[in-house]
C-alpha positions as CSV (number, residue, x, y, z in Angstrom):
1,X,-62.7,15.9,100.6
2,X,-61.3,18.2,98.1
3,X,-61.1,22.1,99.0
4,X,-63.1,24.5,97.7
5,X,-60.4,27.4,98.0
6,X,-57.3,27.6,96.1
7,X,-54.7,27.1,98.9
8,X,-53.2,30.1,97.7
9,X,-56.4,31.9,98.8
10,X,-56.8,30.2,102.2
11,X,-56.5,31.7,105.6
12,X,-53.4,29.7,105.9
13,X,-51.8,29.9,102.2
14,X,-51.6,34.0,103.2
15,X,-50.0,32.9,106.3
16,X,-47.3,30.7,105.0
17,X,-46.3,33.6,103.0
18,X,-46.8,36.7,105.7
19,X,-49.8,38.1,104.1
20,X,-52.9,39.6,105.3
21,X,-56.1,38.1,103.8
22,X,-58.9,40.0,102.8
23,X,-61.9,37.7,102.2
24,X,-64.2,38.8,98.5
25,X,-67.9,37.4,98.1
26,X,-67.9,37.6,94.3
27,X,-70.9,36.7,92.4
28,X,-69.0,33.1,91.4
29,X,-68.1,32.4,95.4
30,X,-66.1,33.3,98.0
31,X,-62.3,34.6,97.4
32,X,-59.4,35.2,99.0
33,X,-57.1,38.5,98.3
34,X,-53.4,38.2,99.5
35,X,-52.3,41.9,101.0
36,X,-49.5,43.3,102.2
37,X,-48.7,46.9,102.9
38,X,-46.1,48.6,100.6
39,X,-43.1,49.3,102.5
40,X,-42.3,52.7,101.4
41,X,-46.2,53.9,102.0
42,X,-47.3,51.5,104.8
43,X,-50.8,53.4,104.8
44,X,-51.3,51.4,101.4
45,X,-51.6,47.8,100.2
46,X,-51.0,45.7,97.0
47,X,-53.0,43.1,96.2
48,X,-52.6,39.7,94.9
49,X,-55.3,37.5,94.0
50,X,-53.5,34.0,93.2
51,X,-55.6,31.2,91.2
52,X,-57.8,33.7,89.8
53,X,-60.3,31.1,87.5
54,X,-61.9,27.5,88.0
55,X,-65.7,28.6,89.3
56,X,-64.9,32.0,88.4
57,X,-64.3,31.5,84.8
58,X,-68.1,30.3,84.5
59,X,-69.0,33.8,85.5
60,X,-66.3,36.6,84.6
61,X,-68.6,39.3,83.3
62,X,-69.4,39.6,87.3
63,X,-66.5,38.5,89.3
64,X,-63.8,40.9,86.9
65,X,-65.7,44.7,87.7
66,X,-66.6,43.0,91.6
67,X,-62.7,43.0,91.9
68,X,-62.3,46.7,90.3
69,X,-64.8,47.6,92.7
70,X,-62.7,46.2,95.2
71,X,-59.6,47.9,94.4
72,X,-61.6,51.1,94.2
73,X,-63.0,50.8,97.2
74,X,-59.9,49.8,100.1
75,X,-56.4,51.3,100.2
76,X,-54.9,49.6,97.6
77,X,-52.1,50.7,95.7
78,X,-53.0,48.1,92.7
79,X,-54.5,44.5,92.8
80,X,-52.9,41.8,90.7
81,X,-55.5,38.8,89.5
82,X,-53.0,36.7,88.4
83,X,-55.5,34.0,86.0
84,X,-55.0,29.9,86.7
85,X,-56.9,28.6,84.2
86,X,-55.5,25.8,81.3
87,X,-58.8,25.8,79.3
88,X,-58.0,28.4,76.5
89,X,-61.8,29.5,75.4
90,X,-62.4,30.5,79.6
91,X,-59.1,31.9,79.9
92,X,-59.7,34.3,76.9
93,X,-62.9,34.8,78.6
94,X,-61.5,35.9,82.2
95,X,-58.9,37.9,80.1
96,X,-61.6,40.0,78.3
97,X,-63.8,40.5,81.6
98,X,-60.8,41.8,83.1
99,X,-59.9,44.0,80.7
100,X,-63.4,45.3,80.1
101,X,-63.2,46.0,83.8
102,X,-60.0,48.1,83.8
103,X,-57.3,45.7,84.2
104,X,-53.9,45.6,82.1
105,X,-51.3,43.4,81.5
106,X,-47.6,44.1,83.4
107,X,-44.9,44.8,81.6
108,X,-42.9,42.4,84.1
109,X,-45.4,39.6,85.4
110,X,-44.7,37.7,88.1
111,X,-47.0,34.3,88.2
112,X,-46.3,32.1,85.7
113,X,-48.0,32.2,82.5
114,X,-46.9,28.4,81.1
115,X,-46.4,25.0,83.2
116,X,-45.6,21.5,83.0
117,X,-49.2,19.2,83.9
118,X,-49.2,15.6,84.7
119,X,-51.8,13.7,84.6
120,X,-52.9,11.7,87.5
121,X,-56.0,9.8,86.5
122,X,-54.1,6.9,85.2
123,X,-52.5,4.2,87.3
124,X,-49.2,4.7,88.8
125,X,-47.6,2.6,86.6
126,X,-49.3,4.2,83.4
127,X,-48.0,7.3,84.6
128,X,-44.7,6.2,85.8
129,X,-44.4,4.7,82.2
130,X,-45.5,7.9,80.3
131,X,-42.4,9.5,82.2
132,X,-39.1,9.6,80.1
133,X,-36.5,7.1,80.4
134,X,-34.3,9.4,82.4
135,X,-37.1,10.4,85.1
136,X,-37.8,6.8,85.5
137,X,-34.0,5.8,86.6
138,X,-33.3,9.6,88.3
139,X,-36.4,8.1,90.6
140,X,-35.2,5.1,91.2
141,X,-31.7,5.9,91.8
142,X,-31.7,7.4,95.2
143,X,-32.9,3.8,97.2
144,X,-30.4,2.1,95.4
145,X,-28.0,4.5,97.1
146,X,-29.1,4.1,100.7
147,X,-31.8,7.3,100.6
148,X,-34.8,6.9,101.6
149,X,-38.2,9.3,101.3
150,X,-39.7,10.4,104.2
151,X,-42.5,12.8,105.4
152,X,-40.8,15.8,107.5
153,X,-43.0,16.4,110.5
154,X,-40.5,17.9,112.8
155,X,-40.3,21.4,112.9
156,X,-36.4,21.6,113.7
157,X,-35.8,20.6,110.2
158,X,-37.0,24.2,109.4
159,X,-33.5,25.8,109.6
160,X,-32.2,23.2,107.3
161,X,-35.0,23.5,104.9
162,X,-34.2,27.3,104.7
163,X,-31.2,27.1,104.2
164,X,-31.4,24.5,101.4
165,X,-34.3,26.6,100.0
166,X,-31.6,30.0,100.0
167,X,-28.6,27.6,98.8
168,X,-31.0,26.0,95.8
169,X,-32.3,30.2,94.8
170,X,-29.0,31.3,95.2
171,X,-27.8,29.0,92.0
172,X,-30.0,30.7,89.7
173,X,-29.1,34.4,90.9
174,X,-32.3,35.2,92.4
175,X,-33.7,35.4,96.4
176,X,-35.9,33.2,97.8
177,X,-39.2,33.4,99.0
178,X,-40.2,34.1,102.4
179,X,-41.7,31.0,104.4
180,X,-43.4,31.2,107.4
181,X,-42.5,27.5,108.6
182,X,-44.1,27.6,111.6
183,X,-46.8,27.7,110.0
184,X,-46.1,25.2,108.0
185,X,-45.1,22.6,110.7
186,X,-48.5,23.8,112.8
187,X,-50.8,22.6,109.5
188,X,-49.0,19.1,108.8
189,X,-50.2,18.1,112.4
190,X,-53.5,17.6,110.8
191,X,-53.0,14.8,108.6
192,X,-55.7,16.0,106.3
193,X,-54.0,19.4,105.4
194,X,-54.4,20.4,101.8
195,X,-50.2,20.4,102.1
196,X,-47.8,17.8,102.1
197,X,-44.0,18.2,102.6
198,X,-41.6,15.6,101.6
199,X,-37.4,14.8,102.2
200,X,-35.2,12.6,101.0
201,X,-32.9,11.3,103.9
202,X,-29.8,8.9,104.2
203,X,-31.5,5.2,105.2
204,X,-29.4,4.8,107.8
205,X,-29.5,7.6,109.8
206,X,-32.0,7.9,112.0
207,X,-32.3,11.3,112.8
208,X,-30.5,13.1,110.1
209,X,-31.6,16.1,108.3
210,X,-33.1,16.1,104.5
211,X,-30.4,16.2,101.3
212,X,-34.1,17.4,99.4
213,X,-37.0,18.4,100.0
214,X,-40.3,19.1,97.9
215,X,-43.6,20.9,99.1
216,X,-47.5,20.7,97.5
217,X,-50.4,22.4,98.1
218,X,-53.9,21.4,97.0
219,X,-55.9,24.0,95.1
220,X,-59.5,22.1,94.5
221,X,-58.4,19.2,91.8
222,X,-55.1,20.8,91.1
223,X,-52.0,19.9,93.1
224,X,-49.4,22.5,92.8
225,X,-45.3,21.9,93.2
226,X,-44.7,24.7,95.4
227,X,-41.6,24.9,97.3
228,X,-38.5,22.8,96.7
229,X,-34.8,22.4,97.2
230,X,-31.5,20.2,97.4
231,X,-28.4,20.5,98.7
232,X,-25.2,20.5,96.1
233,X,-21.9,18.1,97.7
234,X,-19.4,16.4,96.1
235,X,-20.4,13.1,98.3
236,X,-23.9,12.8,97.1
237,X,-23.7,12.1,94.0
238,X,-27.7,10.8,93.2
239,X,-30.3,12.8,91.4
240,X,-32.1,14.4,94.6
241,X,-35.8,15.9,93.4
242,X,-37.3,13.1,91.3
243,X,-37.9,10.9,94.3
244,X,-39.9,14.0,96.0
245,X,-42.1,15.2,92.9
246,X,-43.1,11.5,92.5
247,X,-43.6,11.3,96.2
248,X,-45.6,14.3,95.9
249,X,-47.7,12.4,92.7
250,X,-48.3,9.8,94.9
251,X,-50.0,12.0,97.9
252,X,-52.3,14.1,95.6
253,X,-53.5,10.9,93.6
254,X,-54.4,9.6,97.1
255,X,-56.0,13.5,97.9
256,X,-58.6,12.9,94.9
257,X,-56.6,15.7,92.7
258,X,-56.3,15.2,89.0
259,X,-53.7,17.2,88.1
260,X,-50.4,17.8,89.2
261,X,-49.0,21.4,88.0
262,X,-45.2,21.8,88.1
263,X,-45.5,25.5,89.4
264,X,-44.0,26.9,85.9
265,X,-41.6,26.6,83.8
266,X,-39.2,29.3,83.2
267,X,-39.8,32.4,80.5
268,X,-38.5,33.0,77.3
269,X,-36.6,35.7,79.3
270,X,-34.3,33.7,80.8
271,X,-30.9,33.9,78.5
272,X,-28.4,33.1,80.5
273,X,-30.2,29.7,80.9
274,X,-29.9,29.6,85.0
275,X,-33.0,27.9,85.2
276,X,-32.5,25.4,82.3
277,X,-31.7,22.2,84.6
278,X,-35.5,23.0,86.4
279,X,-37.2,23.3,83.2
280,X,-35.3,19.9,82.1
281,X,-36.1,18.3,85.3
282,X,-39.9,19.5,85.1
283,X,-40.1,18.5,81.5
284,X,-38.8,15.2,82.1
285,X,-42.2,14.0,83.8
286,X,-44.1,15.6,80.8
287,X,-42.3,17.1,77.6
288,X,-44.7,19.8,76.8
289,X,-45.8,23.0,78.8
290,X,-49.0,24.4,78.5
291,X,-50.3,27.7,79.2
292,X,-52.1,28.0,81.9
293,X,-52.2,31.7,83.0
294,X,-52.1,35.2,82.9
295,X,-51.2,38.3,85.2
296,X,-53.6,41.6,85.4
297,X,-53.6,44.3,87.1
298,X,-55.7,47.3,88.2
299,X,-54.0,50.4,89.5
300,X,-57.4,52.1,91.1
301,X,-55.6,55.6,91.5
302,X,-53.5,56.1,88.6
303,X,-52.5,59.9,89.8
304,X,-51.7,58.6,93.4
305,X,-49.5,55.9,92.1
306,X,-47.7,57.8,89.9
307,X,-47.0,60.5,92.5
308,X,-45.7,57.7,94.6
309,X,-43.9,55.9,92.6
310,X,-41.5,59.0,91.3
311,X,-41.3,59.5,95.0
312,X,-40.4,55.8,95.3
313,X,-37.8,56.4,92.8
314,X,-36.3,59.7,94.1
315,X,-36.0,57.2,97.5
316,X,-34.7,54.5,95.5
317,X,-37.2,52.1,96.9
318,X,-40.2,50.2,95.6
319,X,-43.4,51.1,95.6
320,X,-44.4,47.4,95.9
């Protein structure tokens, strides 16, 4: 069975990344806010609401001054709705509702605004076919090599996955997320957890650690590419990521999803072109990006955020 939440929204989505989890009864359902307190002014909280859209698009005239109220009403420094929604006509709708209610665009966003969607209703080989010439053979290369894909269960792969994850982030200049893998690892006993996390491993060794490794989350019909990372060594010399996206394909056609979102492609932004092998690599199961989001936000106390964040400055910290 499908879940009603977006993982991001879940008890344990907020856990995996070291958030608190305030729980919303909006008019369109239940919700899930991601907090954490700002370091600077640990008596406060921003907010993140990730996935904002799906049931709540039906109703946004409710659900967009229900989260103003929100903000208004808890110690919240400012609450991010950051929209998930590919259908243009209900994302204009959520975008108007939350402006109406107070909310503005940020100058810098940080969810993604466009992303690569594949298609999962059709067979495997339909889809497989639909891919481009060069995902089809980067796929297939790593078994012809001696690799072999394999579910990671065991939670003493976690250092290794970190530090793949730190090594793949620190090629494209920029820090990586924090995981809470124990959390992780805990979930995947349940072999019904809306996560799956996959590795690519040499055949013949037994209890070697992952060259790759690629992580999905279920969020209702949509299956997200969340997390995901290789290592770089002059001995391996097979792509390393196709194998665990398709993988990943595999596992949420079997989930019931539908979709299979690539987790963004990169912004108009980036000029020095660091992430131009990922947007190739994401393109290369689809060719054309579609938007699928926006970010909003809602700074409740405009006078006590700006007091702060000239303090914040005069500390050279962040007020986020």
């Amino acid at each position: 069975m499908l879940p009603s939440l977006p993982f991001d929204q879940t008890e344990l989505g907020c856990r995996i990344v070291d958030r608190e989890r305030w729980q919303v009864d909006l008019s369109s359902g239940p919700a899930g806010v991601q907090v954490a307190r700002s370091k600077p002014f640990p008596w406060l909280f921003v907010g993140r609401l990730p996935r904002f859209g799906g049931a709540h698009a039906d109703t946004p005239t409710q659900s967009a001054p229900e989260l103003a109220e929100l903000a208004r009403s808890r110690p919240l420094l400012r609450l991010h709705a950051e929209v998930w929604e590919p259908d243009p006509a209900r994302r204009r709708a959520l975008a108007e509702a939350l402006a109406d209610a107070g909310f503005v665009q940020p100058a810098r966003p940080r969810a993604y605004e466009h992303s690569v969607l594949v298609d999962l209703e059709p067979t495997e080989d339909e889809m497989m076919a639909s891919f481009s010439s060069t995902c089809r053979r980067h796929i297939r290369a790593p078994a012809k090599k001696g690799f072999e894909m394999r579910p990671i269960r065991d939670s003493e792969h976690a250092p290794v996955l970190q530090e793949i994850l730190t090594e793949s982030f620190a090629r494209t200049g920029s820090a990586p997320p924090e995981i809470v893998w124990d959390a992780i690892f805990e979930a995947l006993r349940d072999d019904q957890a809306p996560l799956e996390l996959v590795g690519l491993f040499r055949a013949d060794e037994e209890n070697g650690t992952p060259y790759s490794f690629a992580m999905a989350v279920l969020h209702g019909d949509v299956v997200e590419y969340s997390h995901a990372g290789s290592v770089r060594r002059d001995d391996v010399k097979v792509p390393l990521l196709y194998s665990c996206a398709w993988s990943l394909m595999q596992w949420a056609k079997a989930r019931g999803a539908t979709r299979f979102d690539f987790g963004g492609v990169p912004r108009p932004t980036d000029v020095e072109g660091r992430l131009s092998g990922i947007e190739a690599f994401k393109r290369s199961f689809s060719p054309d990006p579609v938007q699928v989001g926006d970010e909003w936000v809602l700074e409740p106390r405009p006078l006590l955020t700006g007091v702060l964040r000239q303090l914040g400055r005069g500390l050279d910290v962040r007020t986020d």
